[in-house]
C-alpha positions in Angstrom: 12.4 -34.7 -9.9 10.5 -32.9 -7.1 12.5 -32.0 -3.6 12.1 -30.1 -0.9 13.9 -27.4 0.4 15.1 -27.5 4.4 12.4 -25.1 5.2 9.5 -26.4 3.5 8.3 -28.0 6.7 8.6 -24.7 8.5 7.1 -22.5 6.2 4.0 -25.1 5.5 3.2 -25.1 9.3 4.3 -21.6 9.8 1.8 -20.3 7.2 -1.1 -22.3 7.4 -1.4 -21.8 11.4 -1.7 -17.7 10.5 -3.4 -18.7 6.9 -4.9 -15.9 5.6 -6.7 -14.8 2.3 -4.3 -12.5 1.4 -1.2 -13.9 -0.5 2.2 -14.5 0.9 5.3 -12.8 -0.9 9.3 -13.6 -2.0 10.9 -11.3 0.3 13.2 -8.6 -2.3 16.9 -8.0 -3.2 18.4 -5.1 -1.0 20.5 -2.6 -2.5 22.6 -2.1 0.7 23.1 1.9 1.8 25.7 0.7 4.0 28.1 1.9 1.9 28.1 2.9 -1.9 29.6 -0.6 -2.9 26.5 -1.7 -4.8 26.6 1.5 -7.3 28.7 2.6 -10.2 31.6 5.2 -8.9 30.4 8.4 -8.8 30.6 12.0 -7.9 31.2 13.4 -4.3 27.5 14.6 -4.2 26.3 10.7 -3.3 27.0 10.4 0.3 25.8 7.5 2.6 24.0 9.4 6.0 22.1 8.3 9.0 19.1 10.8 8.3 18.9 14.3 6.7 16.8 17.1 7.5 15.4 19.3 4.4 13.3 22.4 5.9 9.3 22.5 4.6 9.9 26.3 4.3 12.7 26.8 3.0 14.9 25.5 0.2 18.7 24.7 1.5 21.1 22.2 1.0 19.7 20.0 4.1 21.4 19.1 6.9 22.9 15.3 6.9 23.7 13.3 10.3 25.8 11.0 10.2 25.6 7.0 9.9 24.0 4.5 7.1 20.5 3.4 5.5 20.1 6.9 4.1 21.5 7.8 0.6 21.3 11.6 -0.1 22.4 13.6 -3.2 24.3 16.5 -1.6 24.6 19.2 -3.9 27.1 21.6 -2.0 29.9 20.6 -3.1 31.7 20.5 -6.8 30.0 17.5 -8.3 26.3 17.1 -9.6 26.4 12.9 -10.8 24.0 10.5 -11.4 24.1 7.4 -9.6 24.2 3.9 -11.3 24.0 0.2 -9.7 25.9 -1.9 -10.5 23.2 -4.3 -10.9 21.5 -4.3 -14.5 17.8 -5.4 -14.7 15.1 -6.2 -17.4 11.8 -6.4 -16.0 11.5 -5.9 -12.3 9.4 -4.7 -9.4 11.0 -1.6 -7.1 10.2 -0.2 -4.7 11.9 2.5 -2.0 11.7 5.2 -0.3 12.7 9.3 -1.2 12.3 12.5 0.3 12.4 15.8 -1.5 14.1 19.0 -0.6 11.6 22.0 -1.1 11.7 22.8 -4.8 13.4 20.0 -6.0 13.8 17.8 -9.0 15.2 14.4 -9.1 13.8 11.3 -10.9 14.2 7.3 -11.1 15.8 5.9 -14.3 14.5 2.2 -15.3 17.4 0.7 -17.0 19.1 4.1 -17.1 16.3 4.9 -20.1 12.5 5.0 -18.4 11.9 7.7 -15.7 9.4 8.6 -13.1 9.5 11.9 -11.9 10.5 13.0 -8.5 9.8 16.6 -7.6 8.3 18.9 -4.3 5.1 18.8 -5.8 3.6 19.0 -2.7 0.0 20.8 -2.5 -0.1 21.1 -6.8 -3.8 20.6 -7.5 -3.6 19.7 -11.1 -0.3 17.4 -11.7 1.3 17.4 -15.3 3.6 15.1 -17.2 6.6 17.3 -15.4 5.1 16.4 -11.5 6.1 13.9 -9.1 4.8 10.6 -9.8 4.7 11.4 -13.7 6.4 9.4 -16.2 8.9 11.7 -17.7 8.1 12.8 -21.2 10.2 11.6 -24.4 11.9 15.2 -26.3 12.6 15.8 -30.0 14.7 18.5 -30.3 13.7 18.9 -34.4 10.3 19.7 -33.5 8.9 23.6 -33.4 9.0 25.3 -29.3 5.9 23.7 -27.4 5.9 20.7 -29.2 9.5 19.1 -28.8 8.0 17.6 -25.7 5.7 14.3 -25.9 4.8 10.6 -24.3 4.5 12.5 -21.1 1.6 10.8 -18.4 0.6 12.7 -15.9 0.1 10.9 -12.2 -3.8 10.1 -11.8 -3.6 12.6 -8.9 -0.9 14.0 -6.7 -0.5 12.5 -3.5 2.7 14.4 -3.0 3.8 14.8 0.9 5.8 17.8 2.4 9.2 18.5 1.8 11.3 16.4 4.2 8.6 13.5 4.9 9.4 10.4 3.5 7.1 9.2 0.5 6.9 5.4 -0.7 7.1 4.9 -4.6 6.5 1.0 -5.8 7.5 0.5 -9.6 6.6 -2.5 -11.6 8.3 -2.4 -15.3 8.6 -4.9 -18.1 11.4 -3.9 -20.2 11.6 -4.2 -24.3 11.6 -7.1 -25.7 13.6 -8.2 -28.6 13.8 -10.7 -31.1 16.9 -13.3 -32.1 18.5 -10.5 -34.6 18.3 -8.0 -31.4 15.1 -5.8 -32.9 12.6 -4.5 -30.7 9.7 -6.7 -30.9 7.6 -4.9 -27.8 8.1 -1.6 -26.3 9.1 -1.1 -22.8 6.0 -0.8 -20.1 5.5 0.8 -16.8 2.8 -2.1 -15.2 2.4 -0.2 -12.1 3.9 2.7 -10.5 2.0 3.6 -6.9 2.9 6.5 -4.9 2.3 6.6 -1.1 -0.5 3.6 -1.5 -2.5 5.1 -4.4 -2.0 3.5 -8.2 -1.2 6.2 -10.2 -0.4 4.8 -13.8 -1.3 1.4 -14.7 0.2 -0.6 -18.4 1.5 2.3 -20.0 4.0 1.5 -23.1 7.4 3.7 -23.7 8.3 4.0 -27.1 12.1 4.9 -26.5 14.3 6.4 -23.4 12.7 9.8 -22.1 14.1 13.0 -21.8 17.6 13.1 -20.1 18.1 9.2 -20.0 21.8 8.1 -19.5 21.5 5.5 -22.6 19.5 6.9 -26.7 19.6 3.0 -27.5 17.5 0.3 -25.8 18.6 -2.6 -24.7 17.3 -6.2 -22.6 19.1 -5.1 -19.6 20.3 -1.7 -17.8 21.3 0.1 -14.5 18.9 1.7 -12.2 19.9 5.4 -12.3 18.9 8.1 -9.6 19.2 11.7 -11.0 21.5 13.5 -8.8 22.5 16.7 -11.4 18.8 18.5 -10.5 18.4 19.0 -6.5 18.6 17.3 -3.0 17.0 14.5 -2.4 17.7 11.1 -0.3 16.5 7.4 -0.8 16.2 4.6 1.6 15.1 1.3 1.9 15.5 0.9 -1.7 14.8 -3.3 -2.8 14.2 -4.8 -5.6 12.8 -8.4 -7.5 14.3 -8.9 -10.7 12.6 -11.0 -13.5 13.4 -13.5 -16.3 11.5 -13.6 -19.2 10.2 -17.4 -19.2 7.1 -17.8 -17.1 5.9 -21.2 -14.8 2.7 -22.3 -16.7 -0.1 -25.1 -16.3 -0.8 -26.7 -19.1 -2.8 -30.2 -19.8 -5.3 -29.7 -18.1 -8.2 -32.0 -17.2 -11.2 -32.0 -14.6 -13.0 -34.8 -13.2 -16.1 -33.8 -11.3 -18.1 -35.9 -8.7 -21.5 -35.1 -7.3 -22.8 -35.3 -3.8 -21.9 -34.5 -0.5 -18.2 -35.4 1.1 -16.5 -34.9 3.8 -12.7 -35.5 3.0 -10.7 -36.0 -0.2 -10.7 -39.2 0.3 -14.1 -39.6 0.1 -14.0 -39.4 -3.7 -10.8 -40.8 -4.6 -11.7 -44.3 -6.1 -15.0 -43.1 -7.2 -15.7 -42.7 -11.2 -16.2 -39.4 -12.2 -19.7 -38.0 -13.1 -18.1 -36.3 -15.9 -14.6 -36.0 -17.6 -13.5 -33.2 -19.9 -10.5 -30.3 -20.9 -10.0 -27.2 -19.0 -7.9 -24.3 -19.6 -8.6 -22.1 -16.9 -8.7 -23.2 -12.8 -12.5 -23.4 -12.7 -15.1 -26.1 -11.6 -16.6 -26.0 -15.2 -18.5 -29.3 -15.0 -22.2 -28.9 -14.9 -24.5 -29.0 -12.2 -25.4 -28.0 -8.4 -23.1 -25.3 -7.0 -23.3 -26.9 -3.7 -22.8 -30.5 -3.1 -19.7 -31.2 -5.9 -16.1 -32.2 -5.7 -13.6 -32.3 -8.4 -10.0 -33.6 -9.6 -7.9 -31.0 -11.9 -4.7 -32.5 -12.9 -2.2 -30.9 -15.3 1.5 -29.9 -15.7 3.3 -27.7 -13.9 6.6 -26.1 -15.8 9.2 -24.9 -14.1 12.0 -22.8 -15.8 14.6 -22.4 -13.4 15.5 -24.6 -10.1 14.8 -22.8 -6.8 12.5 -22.2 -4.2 8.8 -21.5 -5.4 6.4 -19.7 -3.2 2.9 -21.3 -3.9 -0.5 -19.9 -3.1 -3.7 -21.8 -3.2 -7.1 -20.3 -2.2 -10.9 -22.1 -2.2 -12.7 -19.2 -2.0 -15.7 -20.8 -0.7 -14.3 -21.5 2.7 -14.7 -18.4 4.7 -11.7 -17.4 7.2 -14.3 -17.5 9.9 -15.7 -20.6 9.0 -17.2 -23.5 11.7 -15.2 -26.1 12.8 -18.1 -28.1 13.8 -19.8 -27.6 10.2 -16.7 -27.3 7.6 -18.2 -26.6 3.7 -15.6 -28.0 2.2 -11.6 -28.7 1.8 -9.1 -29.6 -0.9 -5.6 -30.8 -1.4 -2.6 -30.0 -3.7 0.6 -32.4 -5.0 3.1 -31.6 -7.1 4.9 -34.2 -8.2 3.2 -36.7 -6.2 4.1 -34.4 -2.8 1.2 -32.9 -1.6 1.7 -29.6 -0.7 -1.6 -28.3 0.6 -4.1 -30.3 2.3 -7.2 -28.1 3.5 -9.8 -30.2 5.8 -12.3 -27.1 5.8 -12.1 -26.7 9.5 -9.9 -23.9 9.9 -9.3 -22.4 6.8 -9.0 -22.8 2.8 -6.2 -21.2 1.9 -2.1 -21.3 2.7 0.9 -20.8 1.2 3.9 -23.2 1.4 7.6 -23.0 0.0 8.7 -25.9 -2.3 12.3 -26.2 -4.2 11.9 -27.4 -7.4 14.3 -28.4 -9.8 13.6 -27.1 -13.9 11.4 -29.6 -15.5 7.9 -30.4 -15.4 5.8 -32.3 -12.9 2.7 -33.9 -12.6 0.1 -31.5 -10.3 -3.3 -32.8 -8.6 -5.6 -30.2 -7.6 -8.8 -32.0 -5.5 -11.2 -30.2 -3.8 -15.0 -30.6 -2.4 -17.7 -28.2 -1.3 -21.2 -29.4 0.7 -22.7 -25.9 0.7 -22.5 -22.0 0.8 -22.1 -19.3 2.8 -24.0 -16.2 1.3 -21.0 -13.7 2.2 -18.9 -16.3 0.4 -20.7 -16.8 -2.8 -17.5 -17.6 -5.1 -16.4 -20.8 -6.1 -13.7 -19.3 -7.6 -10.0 -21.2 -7.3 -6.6 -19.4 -7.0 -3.5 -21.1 -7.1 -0.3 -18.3 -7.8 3.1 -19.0 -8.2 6.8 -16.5 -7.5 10.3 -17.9 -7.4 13.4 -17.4 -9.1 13.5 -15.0 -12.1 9.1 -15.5 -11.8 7.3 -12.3 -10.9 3.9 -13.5 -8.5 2.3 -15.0 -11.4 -2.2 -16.3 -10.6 -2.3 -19.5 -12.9 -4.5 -20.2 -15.4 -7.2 -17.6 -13.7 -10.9 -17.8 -15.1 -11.5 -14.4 -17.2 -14.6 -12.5 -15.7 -16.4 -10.2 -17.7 -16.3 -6.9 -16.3 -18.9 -4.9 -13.9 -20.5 -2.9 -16.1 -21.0 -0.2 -13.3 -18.6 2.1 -12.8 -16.8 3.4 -9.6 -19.3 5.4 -8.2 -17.5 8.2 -6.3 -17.8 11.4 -4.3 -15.6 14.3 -4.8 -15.4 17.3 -2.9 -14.5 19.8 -5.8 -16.0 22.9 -4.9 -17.1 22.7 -1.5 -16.8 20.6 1.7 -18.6 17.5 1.6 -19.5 15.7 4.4 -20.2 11.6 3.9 -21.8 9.0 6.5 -20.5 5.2 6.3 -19.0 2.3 7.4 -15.3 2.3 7.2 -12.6 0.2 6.9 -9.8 1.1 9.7 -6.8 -1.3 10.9 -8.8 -4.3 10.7 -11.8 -3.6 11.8 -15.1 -2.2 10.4 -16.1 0.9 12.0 -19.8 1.7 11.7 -20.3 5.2 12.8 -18.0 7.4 11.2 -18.1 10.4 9.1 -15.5 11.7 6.4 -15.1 15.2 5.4 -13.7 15.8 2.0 -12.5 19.2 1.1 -11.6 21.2 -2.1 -7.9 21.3 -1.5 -8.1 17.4 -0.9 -7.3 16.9 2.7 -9.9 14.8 3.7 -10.6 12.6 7.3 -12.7 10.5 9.3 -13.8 10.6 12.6 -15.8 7.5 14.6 -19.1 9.3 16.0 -19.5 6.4 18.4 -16.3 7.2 20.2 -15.2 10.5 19.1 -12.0 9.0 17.8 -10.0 10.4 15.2 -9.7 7.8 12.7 -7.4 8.8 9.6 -6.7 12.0 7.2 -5.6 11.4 3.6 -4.6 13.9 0.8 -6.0 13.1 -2.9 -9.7 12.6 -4.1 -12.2 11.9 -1.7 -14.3 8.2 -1.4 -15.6 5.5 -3.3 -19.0 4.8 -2.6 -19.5 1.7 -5.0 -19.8 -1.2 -1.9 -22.0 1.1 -0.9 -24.3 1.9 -3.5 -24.3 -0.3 -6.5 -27.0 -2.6 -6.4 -27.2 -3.6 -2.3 -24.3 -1.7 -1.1 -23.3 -5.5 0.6 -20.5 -3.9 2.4 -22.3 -0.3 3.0 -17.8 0.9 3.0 -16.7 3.9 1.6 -13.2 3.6 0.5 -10.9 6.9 0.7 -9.2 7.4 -3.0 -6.1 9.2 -1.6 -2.8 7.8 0.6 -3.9 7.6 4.2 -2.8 8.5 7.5 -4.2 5.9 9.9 -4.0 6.8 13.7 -4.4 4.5 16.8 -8.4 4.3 18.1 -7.6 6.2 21.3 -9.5 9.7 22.5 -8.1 13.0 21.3 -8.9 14.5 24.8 -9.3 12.9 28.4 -8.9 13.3 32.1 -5.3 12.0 33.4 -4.6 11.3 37.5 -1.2 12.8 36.3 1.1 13.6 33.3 2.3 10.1 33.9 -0.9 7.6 33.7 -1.2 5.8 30.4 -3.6 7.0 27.8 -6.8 5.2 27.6 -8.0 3.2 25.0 -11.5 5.1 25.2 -13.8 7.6 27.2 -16.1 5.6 29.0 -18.0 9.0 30.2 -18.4 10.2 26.5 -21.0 11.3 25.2 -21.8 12.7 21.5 -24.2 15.5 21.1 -24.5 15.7 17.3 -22.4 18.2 15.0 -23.2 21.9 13.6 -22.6 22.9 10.3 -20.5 26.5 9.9 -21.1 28.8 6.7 -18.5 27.1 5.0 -20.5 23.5 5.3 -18.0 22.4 7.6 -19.0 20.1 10.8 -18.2 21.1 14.4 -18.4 18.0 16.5 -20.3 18.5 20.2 -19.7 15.8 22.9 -19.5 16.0 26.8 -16.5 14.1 28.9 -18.0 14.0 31.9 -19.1 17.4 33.3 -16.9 18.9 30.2 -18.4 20.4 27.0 -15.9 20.1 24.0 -16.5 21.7 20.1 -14.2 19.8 18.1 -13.7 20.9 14.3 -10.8 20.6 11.6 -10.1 23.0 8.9 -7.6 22.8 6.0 -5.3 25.7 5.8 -2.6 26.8 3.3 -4.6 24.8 0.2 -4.6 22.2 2.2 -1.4 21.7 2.7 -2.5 21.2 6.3 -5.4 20.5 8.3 -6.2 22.4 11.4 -7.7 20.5 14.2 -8.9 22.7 17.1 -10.9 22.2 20.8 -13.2 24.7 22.7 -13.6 22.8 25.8 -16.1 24.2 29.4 -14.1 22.4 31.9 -17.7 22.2 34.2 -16.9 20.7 37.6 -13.8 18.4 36.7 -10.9 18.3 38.8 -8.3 16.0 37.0 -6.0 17.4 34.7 -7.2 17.3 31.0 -4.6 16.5 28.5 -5.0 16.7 24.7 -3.3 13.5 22.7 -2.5 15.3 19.8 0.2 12.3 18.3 1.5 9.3 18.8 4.6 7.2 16.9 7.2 5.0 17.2 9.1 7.7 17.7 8.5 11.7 18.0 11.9 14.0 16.9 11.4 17.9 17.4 12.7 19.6 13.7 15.1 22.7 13.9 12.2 24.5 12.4 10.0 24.1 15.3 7.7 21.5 13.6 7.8 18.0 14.8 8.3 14.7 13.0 5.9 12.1 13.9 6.9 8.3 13.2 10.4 8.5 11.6 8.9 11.5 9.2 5.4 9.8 8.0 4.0 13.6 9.0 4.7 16.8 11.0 3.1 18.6 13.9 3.2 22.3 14.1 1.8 23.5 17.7 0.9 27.3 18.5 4.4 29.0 19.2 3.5 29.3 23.0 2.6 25.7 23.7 4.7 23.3 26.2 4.0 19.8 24.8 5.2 16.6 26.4 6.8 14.2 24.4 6.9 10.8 26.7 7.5 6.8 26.2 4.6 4.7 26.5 4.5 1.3 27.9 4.4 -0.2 24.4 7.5 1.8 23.6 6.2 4.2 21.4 5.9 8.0 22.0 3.4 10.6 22.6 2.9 13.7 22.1 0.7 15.8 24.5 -0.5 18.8 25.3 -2.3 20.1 28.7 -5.2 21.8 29.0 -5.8 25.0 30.7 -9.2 26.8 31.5 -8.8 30.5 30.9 -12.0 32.3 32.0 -13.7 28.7 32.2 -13.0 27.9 28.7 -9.8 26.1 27.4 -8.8 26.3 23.3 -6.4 23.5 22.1 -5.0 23.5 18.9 -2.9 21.9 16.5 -1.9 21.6 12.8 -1.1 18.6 11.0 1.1 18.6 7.8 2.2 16.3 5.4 
């Protein structure tokens, strides 16, 4: 029997009026930091904080303010634990936040057996098995020196931030599987684990627990240990989805197709099909035209547990943008004789909706119709995904596509500065005029010629040029490979009436004068601001552990005050080692030891962090390091 839950209505209306292409999600389990009550008992060293502070330069204990949200291995005292939770998971999909004291070691447990290495490997430019972001070698202690080690996988790269920043680490793990007599039947799998945005291992199998694991045996279920016997470090925001092993599936499927053109389901629904036949996979299989078809897929839908299910459904075909006035098609969904989705093609073609559902199996009506295509949305492709209780987000029945046989096609900067011209994806919006500059100790960044905006820095590998350059570069974007920094589109330098006008949005008197290129094949940017002259240019520092960004600016005839924007957040905290943390620690902001910045509130309530400009022997020099 098929039922809604009380929110259904809500959440249909709710997320079909901001429908988008990309899929809706279950929200996660929160392991509360409120207090320790959701973990084992443990040693002294686990305390619950408000924040801590863990110095870039130097390695200390850290200093913890109190309050909650913050969980932080304090190693000062007698105690050196490791934390369990009390709740025990098989597969499941974590994810948190940590931040490393400098020169620490910690790691993540899966089941108290599987870990991924946390350590300060911040700046290492060729991570190993033993780096943050690895998963942890297994040990044989019978085996010569050198080789008791092995199983270790090193991260793809190291996207490691400073001591003291935040980092984001997303973990999806299947755990062992066993059969009716309790032996092992599959090994235990990392699906995913991704590091500040960037995928770092992808299906890699475990034979047994690795080094240092709280359990030898393995087992359908275990705690989620945190290492706390190695060095500071504190978690937050630590949430979890935990997974049965019993899938929803589609099974039965049939297809009846229709040809010509139609305006509505309806259209078609007491007309004989054109052809009849089995399907496996979510596809229009029936021959003929691509344009002008409709079809009927109808199946069963099993359901292994009663709950609320989050359902997806996306006709590809049917562009976000598309025409009112001229829709190219629409579809509709029922489960069990509900409908759940019902797509007239003049908005959009795709939604999510939540439905409870009792265990069982239902009947499932899939009809859709297209009249023609658009050529930026050439696939006729079908999605329809599934997540509720104990069911990880699951794509049903999706065709299987035979791979590009190109391969990524990327630029590195390996030995020397490389400088790259493209468009570029940035907050939304395509940006057409930018450059990015990768260097050898991968800090990279983009700036947007047209306004003289800085766009983004990221640390890692440089771009991927493949929607640029395979076959008719459609897109013409270069993608960075590393974890980005995005910033706001706003002017690094402008003229204010006074220290308290708002910002602007951009330079109207702007005006871009090409770049040079230095010895070291790096690009200084020239552009007027009215009767000013500015050299703009960025340089990594330290192995680029930072990235210097610097101003040479010829005042001319201007009066107003010039101000240099240097960083904006939702909030701006000044560290006790004269650095400053921007947006509740994404990065820091070291500034010369002379300067006088103003930190001030902004309309939007966010916070800014400026710094004036003063003409010495009519030339002014701004500058500025960022680190993370």
């Amino acid at each position: 029997m098929l039922r809604y839950s009380s929110m259904f209505l809500l959440c249909l209306i709710l997320f079909h009026v901001k429908a988008s292409a990309q899929e809706k999600e279950l929200p996660s389990t929160r392991i509360s930091l409120q207090n320790l009550n959701d973990f084992k008992p443990a040693g002294s060293n686990w305390k619950i904080a408000g924040d801590v502070f863990y110095d870039l330069k130097k390695s200390q204990e850290g200093k913890i303010q109190p309050g909650a949200g913050v969980l932080v291995n304090d190693l000062s005292g007698k105690t050196a634990d490791n934390l369990f939770t009390k709740m025990e998971h098989g597969d499941i999909e974590l994810d948190l936040d940590f931040m490393m004291n400098k020169g620490s070691n910690s790691g993540i447990y899966l089941q108290g057996r599987y870990e991924v290495q946390l350590l300060d490997s911040w700046g290492v430019q060729n991570p190993t098995s033993a780096d943050c972001g690895a998963i942890y070698e297994r040990w044989d202690e019978t085996q010569p020196e050198g080789q008791k080690g092995y199983e270790g996988h090193a991260p793809a790269q190291n996207v490691s931030k400073a001591p003291g920043l935040w980092q984001h680490l997303k973990i999806v793990f299947r755990a062992p599987r066993f059969n009716e007599k309790g032996e092992k039947i599959a090994d235990a799998r990392f699906v995913k684990v991704v590091q500040n945005g960037v995928t770092l291992h992808e299906n890699i199998e475990v034979t047994g627990p690795t080094r240092a694991a709280a359990f030898q045996d393995e087992k359908p279920l275990g705690p989620l240990m945190l290492q706390g016997d190695h060095g500071p470090v504190a978690f937050r925001n630590i949430s979890y989805k935990a997974y049965g092993t019993e899938p929803v599936t589609l099974t039965n499927m049939t297809l009846k197709s229709y040809e010509g053109k139609f305006n509505a389901v309806s259209d078609f629904e007491a007309l004989a099909p054109a052809t009849e036949m089995k399907i496996d996979v979510l596809e229009h299989l029936a021959p003929g035209d691509k344009n002008n078809f409709a079809g009927k897929i109808a199946g069963t839908l099993h359901v292994p547990h009663t709950g609320d299910y989050l359902f997806n459904l996306n006709l590809k075909w049917i562009p976000l943008d598309t025409n009112p006035a001229n829709p190219n098609g629409g579809g509709a969904l029922t489960i069990g004789n509900k409908q759940v989705f019902s797509f007239d093609g003049k908005t959009v073609g795709s939604g999510a909706a939540m439905v409870h559902l009792e265990e069982g199996d239902y009947p499932v009506v899939l009809s859709y119709y297209k009249k023609y295509g658009h050529w930026y949305a050439p696939s006729n492709d079908i999605t329809l995904s599934v997540e509720g209780p104990g069911v990880p987000f699951t794509l049903l029945n999706t065709p299987l596509r035979a791979a590009d046989p190109v391969g990524a096609i990327t630029v590195l900067a390996e030995n020397e500065p490389v400088m790259q011209r493209s468009f570029m994806q940035h907050q939304g919006s395509k940006k057409t005029h930018v450059i990015s500059v990768g260097e050898p100790g991968n800090a990279n960044y983009t700036v947007d010629l047209r306004t003289g905006d800085f766009l983004q820095l990221w640390r890692g590998k440089f771009l991927e040029t493949t929607p640029m350059w395979h076959e008719r570069g459609e897109s013409q974007l270069a993608v960075p490979l590393g974890s980005v920094i995005a910033f706001a589109e706003k002017p690094s330098l402008t003229f204010l009436e006074d220290k308290n006008a708002a910002w602007p949005d951009s330079n109207t008197t702007y005006n871009y004068l090409g770049y040079d290129i230095d010895k070291a094949g790096r690009p200084t940017f020239k552009y007027t601001l009215g009767a000013a002259s500015i050299k703009e240019a960025f340089k990594p520092e330290e192995g680029g552990k930072k990235l210097v960004h610097s101003f040479t600016i010829v005042p001319g005839q201007e009066t107003k005050e010039m101000w240099c924007r240097v960083a904006e957040g939702n909030n701006i905290t000044a560290l006790p080692n004269g650095l400053y943390a921007i947006n509740d620690k994404q990065y820091l902001i070291e500034l010369p030891r002379k300067a006088k910045p103003l930190i001030r509130t902004t309309a939007q309530n966010t916070q800014e962090l400026l710094l004036p400009v003063s003409a010495k022997d009519k030339e002014a020099v701004v500058t500025y390091s960022i680190v993370w």
